[in-house]
PALOMAR-408730 format. One record per residue (C-alpha): residue in one letter; x, y, z. Coordinates in steps of 0.1 Angstrom, whole numbers, always signed. Layout:
ZAZA   res       x       y       z
ZAZA     A       X       Y       Z
...
END
This chain:
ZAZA   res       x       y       z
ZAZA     X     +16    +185     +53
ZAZA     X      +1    +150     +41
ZAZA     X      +6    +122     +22
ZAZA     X     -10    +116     -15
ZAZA     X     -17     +80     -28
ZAZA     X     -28     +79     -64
ZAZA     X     -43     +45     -76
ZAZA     X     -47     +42    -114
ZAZA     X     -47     +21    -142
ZAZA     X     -17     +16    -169
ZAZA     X     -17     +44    -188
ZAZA     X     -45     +67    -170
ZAZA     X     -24     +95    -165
ZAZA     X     -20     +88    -131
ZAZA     X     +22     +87    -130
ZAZA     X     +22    +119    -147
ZAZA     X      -9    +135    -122
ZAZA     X     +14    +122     -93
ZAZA     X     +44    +137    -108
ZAZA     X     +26    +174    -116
ZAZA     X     +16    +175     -80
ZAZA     X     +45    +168     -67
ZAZA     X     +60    +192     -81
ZAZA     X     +32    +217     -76
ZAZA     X     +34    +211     -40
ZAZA     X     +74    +204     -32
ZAZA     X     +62    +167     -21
ZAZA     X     +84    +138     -28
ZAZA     X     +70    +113     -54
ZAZA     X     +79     +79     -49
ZAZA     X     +69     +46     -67
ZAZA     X     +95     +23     -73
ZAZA     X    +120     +34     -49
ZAZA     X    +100     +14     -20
ZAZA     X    +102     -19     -38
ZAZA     X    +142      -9     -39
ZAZA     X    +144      +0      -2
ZAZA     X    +123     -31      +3
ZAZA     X    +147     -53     -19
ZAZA     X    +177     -39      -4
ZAZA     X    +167     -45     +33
ZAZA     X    +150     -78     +30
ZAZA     X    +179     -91      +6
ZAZA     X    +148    -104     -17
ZAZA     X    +153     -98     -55
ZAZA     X    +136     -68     -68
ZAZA     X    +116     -88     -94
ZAZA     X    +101    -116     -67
ZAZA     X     +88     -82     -49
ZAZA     X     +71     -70     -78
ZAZA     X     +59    -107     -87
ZAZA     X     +41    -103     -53
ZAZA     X     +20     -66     -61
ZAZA     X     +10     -78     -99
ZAZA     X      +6    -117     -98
ZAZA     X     -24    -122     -76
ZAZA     X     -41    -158     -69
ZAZA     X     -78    -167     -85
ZAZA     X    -107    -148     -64
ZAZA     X    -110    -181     -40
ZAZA     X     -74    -185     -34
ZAZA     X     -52    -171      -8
ZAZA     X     -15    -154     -15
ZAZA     X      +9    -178      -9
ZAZA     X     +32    -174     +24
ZAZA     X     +57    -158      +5
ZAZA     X     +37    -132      -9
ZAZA     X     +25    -123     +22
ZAZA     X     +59    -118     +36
ZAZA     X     +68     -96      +6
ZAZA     X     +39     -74      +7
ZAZA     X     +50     -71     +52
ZAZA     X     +87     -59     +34
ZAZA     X     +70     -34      +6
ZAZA     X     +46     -22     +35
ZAZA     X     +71     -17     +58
ZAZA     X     +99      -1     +32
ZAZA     X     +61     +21     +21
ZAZA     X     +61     +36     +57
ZAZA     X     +94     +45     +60
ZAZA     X     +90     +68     +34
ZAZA     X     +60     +84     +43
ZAZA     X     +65     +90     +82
ZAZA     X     +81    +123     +76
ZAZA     X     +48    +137     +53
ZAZA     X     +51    +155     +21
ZAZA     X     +51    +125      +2
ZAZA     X     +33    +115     -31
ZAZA     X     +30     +77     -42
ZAZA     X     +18     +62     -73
ZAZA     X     +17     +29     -68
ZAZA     X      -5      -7     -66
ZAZA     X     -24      -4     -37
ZAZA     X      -9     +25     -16
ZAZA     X     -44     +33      +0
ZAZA     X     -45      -1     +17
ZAZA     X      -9     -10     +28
ZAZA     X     -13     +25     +45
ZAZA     X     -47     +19     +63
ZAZA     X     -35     +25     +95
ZAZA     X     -24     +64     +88
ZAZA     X     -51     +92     +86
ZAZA     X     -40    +117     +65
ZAZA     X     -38    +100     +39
ZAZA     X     -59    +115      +7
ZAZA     X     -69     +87     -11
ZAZA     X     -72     +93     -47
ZAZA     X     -84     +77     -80
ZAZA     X     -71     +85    -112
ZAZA     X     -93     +69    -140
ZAZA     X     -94     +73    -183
ZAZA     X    -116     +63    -208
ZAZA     X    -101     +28    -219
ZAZA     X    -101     +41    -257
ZAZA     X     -80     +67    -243
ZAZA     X     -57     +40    -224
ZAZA     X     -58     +17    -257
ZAZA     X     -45     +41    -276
ZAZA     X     -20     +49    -254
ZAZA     X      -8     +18    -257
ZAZA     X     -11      +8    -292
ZAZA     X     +10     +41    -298
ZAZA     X     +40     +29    -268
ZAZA     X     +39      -5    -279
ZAZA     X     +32      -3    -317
ZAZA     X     +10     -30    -315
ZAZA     X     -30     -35    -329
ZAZA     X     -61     -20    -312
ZAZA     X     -75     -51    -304
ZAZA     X     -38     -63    -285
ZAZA     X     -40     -34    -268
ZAZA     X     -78     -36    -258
ZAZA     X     -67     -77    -246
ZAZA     X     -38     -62    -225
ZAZA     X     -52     -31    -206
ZAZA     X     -84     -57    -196
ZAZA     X     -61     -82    -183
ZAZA     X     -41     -60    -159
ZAZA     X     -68     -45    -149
ZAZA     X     -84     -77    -141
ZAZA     X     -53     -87    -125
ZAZA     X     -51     -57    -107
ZAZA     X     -89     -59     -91
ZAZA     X     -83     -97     -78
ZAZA     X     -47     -86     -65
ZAZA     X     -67     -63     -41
ZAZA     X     -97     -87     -36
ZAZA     X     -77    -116     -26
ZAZA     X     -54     -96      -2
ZAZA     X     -81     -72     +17
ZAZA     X    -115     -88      +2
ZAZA     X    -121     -53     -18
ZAZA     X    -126     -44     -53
ZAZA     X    -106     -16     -60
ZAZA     X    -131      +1     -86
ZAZA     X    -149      +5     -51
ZAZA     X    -156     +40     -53
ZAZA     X    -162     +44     -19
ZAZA     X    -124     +37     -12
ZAZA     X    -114     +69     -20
ZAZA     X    -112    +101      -9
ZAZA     X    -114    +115     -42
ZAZA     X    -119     +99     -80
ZAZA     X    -110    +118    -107
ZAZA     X    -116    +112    -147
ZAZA     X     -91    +129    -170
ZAZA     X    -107    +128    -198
ZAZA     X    -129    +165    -200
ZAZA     X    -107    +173    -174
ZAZA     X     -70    +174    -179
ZAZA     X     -46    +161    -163
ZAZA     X     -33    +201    -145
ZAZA     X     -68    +199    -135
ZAZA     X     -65    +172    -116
ZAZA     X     -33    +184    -103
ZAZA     X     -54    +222     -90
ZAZA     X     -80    +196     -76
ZAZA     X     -61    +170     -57
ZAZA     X     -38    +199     -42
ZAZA     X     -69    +220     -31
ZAZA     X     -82    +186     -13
ZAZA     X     -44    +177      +1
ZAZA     X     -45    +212     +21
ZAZA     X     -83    +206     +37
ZAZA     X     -79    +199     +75
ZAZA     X     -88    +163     +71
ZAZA     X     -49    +159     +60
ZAZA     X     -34    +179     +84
ZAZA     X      -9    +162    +101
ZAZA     X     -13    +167    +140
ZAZA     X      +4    +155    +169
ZAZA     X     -24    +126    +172
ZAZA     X     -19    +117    +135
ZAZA     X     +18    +117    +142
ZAZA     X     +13     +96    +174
ZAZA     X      -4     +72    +151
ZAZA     X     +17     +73    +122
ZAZA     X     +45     +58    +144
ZAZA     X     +25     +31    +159
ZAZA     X     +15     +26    +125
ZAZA     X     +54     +22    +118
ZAZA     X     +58      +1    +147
ZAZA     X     +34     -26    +141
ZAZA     X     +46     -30    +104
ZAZA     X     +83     -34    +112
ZAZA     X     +76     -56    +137
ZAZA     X     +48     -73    +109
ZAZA     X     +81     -75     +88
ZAZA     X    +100     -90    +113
ZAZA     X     +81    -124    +117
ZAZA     X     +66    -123     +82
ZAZA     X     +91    -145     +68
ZAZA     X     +83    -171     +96
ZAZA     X     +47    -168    +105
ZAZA     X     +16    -162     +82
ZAZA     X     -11    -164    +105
ZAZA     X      -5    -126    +128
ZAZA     X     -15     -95    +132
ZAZA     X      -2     -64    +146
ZAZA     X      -7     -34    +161
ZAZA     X      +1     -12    +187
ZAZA     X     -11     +18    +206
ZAZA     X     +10     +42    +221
ZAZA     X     +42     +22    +215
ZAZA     X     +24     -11    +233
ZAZA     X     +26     -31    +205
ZAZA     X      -2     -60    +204
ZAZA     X      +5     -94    +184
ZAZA     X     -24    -119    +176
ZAZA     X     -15    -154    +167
ZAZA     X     -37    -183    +154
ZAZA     X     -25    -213    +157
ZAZA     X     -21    -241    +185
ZAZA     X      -3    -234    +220
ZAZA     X     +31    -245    +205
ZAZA     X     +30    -215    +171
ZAZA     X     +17    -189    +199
ZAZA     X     +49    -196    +215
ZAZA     X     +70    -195    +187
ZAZA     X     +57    -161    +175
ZAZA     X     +59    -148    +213
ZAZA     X     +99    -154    +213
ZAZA     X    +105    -141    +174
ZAZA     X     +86    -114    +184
ZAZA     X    +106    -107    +220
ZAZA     X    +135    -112    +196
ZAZA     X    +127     -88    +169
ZAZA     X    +112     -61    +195
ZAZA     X    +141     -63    +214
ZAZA     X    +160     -42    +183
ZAZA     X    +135     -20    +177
ZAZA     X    +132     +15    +196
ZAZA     X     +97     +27    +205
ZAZA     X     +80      +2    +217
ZAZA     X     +72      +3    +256
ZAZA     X     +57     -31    +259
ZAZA     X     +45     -61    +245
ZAZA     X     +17     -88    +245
ZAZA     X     +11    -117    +220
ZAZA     X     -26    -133    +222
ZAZA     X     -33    -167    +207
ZAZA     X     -71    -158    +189
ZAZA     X     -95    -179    +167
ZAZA     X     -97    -153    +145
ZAZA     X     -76    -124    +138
ZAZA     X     -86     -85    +144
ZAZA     X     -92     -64    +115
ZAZA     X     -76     -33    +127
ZAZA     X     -44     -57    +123
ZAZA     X     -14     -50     +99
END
């Protein structure tokens, strides 16, 4: 029992990896469904959600506030699928929003770009050269998506758990390897992962909670004690300490809470 995230390229074969493993394994695969969930909850148009995971700022810029918030919704919506295990997601990202949960197998799905451009010279019926212009760009935007959002390049090997080329291998052979990985006892979901899959859960719901009014927090909690940080002046800490009584006080599973004003906020923070 464990939860898959494949990051790839368009057209690296990494929709139709997730798909075949799912399968293999009886997981649930799930991409777009979570900016749906998202959408539906947060009563924010699907298309402004997915504006937010593929239009990212220049390398020195920030996300605006409102991308923020929308990436605390798809997080949040992200988590809700994958507390129960089982789960496969292809998707922008999926190996950072989930940071927090440990068995997680993070994989890499990567093609040759001739491969990928004539992928998509045969989908789109358009020249090589197009295609060639078009893969490049979303890749590009793709790398400074992750980079302005968690300072990371995501051609960073070393985020993975796994990286796998389909191109001498085929695509059921990266379905036989990433199941054999999946099943290692890394993945194994134990009653410590489970304790911190759900203060994972907490700290993003309550993340989603005073995203829409707050940019600069963090959150996490330990045990159900959930932990806010706030920068700003004595006036925002205050603010954020009542949203955050507010939005806590509907939530169940959380046992207590404290909201710190800090220069600088924590990494381990959603």
């Amino acid at each position: 029992m464990a939860i898959i995230t494949i990051s790839r390229g368009s057209y690296s074969k990494g929709k139709e990896v997730a798909e075949k493993i799912a399968s293999h394994l009886g997981y649930q695969c799930i991409s777009r469904d979570v900016l749906l969930d998202a959408s539906e909850r947060f009563h924010i148009p699907e298309m402004k959600l997915v504006r937010a995971i593929h239009d990212a700022p220049s390398i020195l810029d920030r996300f605006s506030h409102s991308q923020q918030a929308f990436i605390a919704y798809i997080r949040y919506a992200l988590v809700q699928h994958v507390k129960e295990d089982n789960v496969v997601y292809h998707g922008l990202a999926g190996h950072l929003l989930l940071k927090g949960i440990p068995n997680v197998l993070k994989v890499r799905v990567i093609a040759d770009l001739a491969d990928r451009v004539r992928a998509e010279m045969k989908r789109e019926k358009i020249s090589e050269k197009a295609a060639r212009s078009l893969l490049l760009k979303d890749d590009e935007e793709r790398r400074k998506w992750t980079q302005a959002l968690y300072g990371v390049d995501s051609r960073d090997s070393s985020l993975y758990d796994l990286v796998v080329h389909v191109h001498k291998l085929t695509v059921d052979d990266a379905v036989e390897i990433i199941s054999d990985a999946v099943q290692r006892t890394p993945f194994k979901t134990t009653k410590q992962v489970r304790q911190k899959m759900e203060d994972y859960g907490l700290a993003c719901q309550l993340k989603a909670g005073l995203a829409h009014s707050f940019d600069n927090v963090g959150v996490k909690s330990e045990y159900g004690n959930v932990l806010v940080y706030a920068r700003g002046n004595e006036h925002y800490v205050q603010r954020v300490r009542k949203k955050a009584r507010e939005v806590t006080g509907k939530m169940s599973g959380v046992n207590e809470l404290e909201v710190h004003a800090v220069q600088k906020l924590p990494l381990d923070v959603v």
